[in-house]
C-alpha positions, 0 to 999 in steps of 0.5 A: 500500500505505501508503494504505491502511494509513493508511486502516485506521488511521484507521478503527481510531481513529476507532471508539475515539472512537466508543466512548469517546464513547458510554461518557462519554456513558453515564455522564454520562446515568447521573450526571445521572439520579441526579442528578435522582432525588436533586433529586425527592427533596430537593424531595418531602421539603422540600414535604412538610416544608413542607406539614407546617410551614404546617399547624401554623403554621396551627393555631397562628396560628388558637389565636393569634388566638383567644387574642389577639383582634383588638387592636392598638396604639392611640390610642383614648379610650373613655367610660363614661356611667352614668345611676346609681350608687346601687346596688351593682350599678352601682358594680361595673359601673363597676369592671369597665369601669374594670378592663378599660380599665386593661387595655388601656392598660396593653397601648396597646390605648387611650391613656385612658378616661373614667367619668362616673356620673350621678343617675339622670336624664335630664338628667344623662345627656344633658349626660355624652354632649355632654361626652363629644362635645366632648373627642372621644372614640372611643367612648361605652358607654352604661348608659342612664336611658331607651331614647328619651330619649337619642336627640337627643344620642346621634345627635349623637355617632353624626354625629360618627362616635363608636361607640355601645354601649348595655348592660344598660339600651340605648336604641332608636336605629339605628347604636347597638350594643346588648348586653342581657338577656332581660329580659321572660323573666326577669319571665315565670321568676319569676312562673311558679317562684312560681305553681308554690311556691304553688299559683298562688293567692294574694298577691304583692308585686313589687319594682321596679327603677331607675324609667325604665330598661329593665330595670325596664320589661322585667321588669314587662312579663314580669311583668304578661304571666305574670301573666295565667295566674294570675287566683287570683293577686293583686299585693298591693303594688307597691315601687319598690327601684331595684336596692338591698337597702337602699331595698328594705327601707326600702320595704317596712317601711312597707307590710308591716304594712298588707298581708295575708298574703304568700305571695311576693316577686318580686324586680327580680333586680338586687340587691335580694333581701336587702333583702326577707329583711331587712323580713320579718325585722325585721317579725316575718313569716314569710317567703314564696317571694322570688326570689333575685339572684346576689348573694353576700349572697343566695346566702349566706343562701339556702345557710343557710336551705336548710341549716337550713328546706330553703328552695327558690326561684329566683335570677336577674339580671344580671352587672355584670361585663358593664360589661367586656364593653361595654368590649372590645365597643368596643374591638373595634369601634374595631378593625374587627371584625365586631361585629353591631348587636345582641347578648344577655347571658346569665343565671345561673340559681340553683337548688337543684339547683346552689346549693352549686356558688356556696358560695364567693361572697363578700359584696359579689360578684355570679355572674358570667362573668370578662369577657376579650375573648376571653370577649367575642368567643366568647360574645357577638359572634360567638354573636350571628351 
């Protein structure tokens, strides 16, 4: 009988335990589901906040480096050879090179640069770059006094493993960097905006630019080809104005008296406009349709006359800011960016239609972009992909 009382206790027992058991391990299974479901969404709200911040660092990270470029601290030297300097376009190229390499020092993007101006030779020029190779520079920006003259010494610097970019006057050389302008376009515009004015008949004087160089060569090509169009058309006198509005007039005071009527002036584009207004105003003439320049003296008198006589014609020419554009082009290369071998510069355009928009451009001043590297890479580099 005792047997089996214990037996039935022992069986109540152990069903309690049983029960027990069961009813932690509910609970334990409830606490840990709960816990898991708490975990799912701390991580699911985390990743989404995560993904959120990696796209706007992302977003941020591309705005930064447009806006910081691919710069970085370094030890470069950067030279400027510039075959000549007697005109004003070339003094503010000089300047806008030299302003921007200041720049960049003063950030330790280069640890120095060097400007050194020639006479318009090539003799000059070629002892400027071996100068440039012996100090061991990094980079050579070249304004050139020919596009094949300089080849010998400029491979030399090329074999020394110095970058190489030729601008506005470039040079015809493999492994240089070339940044330049339209500038058969620019002779082909000119010649047609002045056949339109004066009824593609009659006498024109074309103004030359610097003698050698390839943008006078490019010009009077585009010239010499549109010129073909217009057989009633003659070229009564040619000048050689070497891009200066003070040669330019003195040029042409000594043939005007000698020519017949001129009905238009096709102008080198490159700071030499004025220099026409001002001969056929000291010689007593009428004035003829004269393409204009961007620069400030021009397009201030042209603002006048337009005013006053309701003067029409068409300005045009190259930026001298673009010596800052060879300069961060440099840089960028020195910096590993993909920078393509050749690269275009883009021309103002001035017409009576938006004329008065360069109301305020001062004396001594040029239309002209403001050059920054990020100007550089979007407008010029990468647009030249």
């Amino acid at each position: 009988m005792k047997k089996k009382l214990l037996c039935v206790l022992l069986s109540v027992a152990m069903i309690a335990s049983i029960l027990s058991g069961c009813g932690a391990a509910k609970e334990t299974s409830n606490k840990s589901e709960s816990q898991t479901e708490a975990t799912n969404q701390e991580t699911k709200t985390t990743e989404e906040g995560k993904d959120s911040t990696v796209a706007e660092d992302t977003e941020a990270a591309d705005t930064e480096a447009v806006n910081e470029s691919v710069l970085a601290e370094g030890d470069y030297v950067i030279g400027l050879s510039n075959s000549y300097f007697g005109n004003t376009w070339r003094k503010q190229m000089v300047d806008a090179f030299s302003k921007a390499a200041e720049e960049a020092k003063a950030a330790g993007y280069i640890s120095d640069f060097q400007v050194q101006n020639g006479d318009g030779t090539v003799n000059s020029q070629i002892a400027q770059i071996n100068s440039f190779i012996l100090s061991g520079v990094d980079a050579i920006c070249i304004c050139a006094a020919s596009p094949t003259a300089l080849n010998n010494t400029i491979q030399k610097a090329l074999d020394a493993g110095i970058k190489v970019i030729a601008f506005d006057s470039i040079v015809d050389l493999e492994g240089v960097y070339t940044m330049d302008y339209p500038w058969e376009q620019i002779g082909k515009d000119s010649t047609d905006y002045v056949a339109s004015q004066i009824g593609e008949k009659g006498n024109v004087v074309v103004v030359r630019g610097v003698s050698g160089a390839a943008p006078d060569k490019g010009i009077y090509a585009g010239i010499t080809e549109a010129m073909g169009n217009y057989p009633n058309i003659k070229i009564a006198a040619e000048v050689w104005g070497e891009a200066s509005a003070t040669t330019t007039q003195e040029e042409l005071i000594k043939i005007l008296p000698s020519l017949p009527d001129i009905d238009a002036v096709i102008t080198h584009c490159g700071g030499d406009a004025i220099g026409v207004v001002n001969a056929f105003e000291q010689a007593g003439l009428d004035l003829p349709v004269i393409i204009g320049d961007n620069t400030g003296e021009y397009i201030n008198w042209w603002i006048q006359e337009d005013k006053a006589n309701g003067y029409s014609t068409l300005s045009q020419g190259s930026t001298p800011g673009c010596g800052a554009a060879a300069f961060w082009v440099a840089l960028d290369v020195l910096n590993g960016y993909d920078v393509p071998q050749e690269m275009m510069l883009s021309v103002p355009h001035i017409t009576n239609e938006n004329l008065n928009e360069y109301a305020d451009l001062q004396p001594g001043s040029f239309v002209s972009p403001n050059f920054t590297n990020e100007y550089v890479i979007e407008n010029i580099i990468d647009k030249a992909k």
